[in-house]
Residue, then its C-alpha position, 0 to 999 in steps of 0.5 A: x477437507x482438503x478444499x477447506x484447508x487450502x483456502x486457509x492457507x490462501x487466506x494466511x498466506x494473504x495475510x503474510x504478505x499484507x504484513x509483509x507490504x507493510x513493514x517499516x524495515x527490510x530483509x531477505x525473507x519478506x516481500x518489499x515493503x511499500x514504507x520502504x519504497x516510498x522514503x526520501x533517504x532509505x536505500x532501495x535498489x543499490x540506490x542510497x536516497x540520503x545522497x541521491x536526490x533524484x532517489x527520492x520519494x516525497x516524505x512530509x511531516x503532517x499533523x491535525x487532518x482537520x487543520x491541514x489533511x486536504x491542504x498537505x494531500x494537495x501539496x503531495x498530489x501536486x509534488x508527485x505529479x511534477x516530479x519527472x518529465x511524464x508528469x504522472x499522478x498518483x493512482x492510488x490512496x491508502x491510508x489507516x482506516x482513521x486516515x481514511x475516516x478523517x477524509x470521509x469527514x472532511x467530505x461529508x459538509x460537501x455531500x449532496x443527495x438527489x435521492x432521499x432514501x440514500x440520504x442516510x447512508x455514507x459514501x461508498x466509494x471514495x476517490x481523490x482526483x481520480x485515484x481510488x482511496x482506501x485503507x489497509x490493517x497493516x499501513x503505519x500508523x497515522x500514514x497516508x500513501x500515494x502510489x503510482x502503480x506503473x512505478x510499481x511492480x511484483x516480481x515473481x520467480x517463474x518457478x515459484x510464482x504461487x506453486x503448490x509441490x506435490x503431496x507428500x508423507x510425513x514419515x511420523x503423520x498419519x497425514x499429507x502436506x504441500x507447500x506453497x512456494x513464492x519468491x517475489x519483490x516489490x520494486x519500482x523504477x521511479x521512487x519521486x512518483x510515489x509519496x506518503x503524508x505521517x504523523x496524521x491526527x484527528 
């Protein structure tokens, strides 16, 4: 039962957390959250983007994918990886699991099989460029992010990095509880080497 009960847990707290990554505002009590990271006029760090412009990630107003999805992911790719003098790109997509579709099917016409059995089945991994692209429950709706993980980074307290207390008691419960204690932030050093595309339709 005790295993049981502590992959729930582990399972909730991941949960918690997705949500928390994903929010579109920001307050002590959760993680930092990527749609805030990645903004071109929020305060992030002491650090107001609205006044300072080298504080800035790249934030475009798409629309129709069909229309205009690979242009708008290729102007971004590029914007990112001019911004700065390490010239590094995105390592990373996420995006709703439609965006993501949208993607699959505007690849599908260029997908070429050399094995006749595999001709039914979709792609398995998707990438653009090189970075690996996938989808999250939790990103905005109708929002497509590129990220640079090593402007990324989770911050954890040394002494609550994950760490289950000891089993106690509860004076009125024939039972014993545990917390699991994080206290932990998302940051970056870099807000110009990530980006977002909104506003994505069909």
């Amino acid at each position: 039962m005790l295993e049981t009960k502590t992959k729930q847990a582990e399972l909730s707290l991941a949960r918690i957390l997705d949500a928390d990554l994903w929010a579109t505002t920001q307050d002590s009590s959760r993680l930092g959250a990527i749609p805030v990271i990645v903004d071109n006029t929020g305060t992030v760090g002491d650090v107001a983007g609205a006044t300072q412009t080298w504080w800035r990630a790249t934030d475009t107003a798409s629309g129709s994918f069909a229309a205009r999805g690979l242009s708008d992911m290729r102007t971004l790719y590029n914007t990112i990886l001019n911004q700065s003098a390490d010239m590094g790109t995105p390592d990373y997509l996420i995006g709703t699991q439609s965006v993501l579709e949208f993607y699959e099917a505007a690849l599908q016409p260029q997908q070429r099989f050399t094995d006749e059995k595999m001709a039914n089945a979709g792609f398995q991994t998707l990438k653009y460029k090189a970075a690996p692209f996938t989808f999250g429950a939790n990103v905005p709706s109708g929002e497509l992010y590129m990220l640079r993980s090593e402007n990324l980074s989770l911050v954890c307290h040394s002494d609550a990095q994950f760490k289950t207390t000891q089993f106690v008691k509860p004076a009125n419960q024939d039972a014993r509880t545990a917390q699991i204690l994080l206290m932990a932030e998302v940051t970056t050093d870099n807000r110009r080497k990530h980006g977002r595309l909104t506003g994505i339709t069909a």
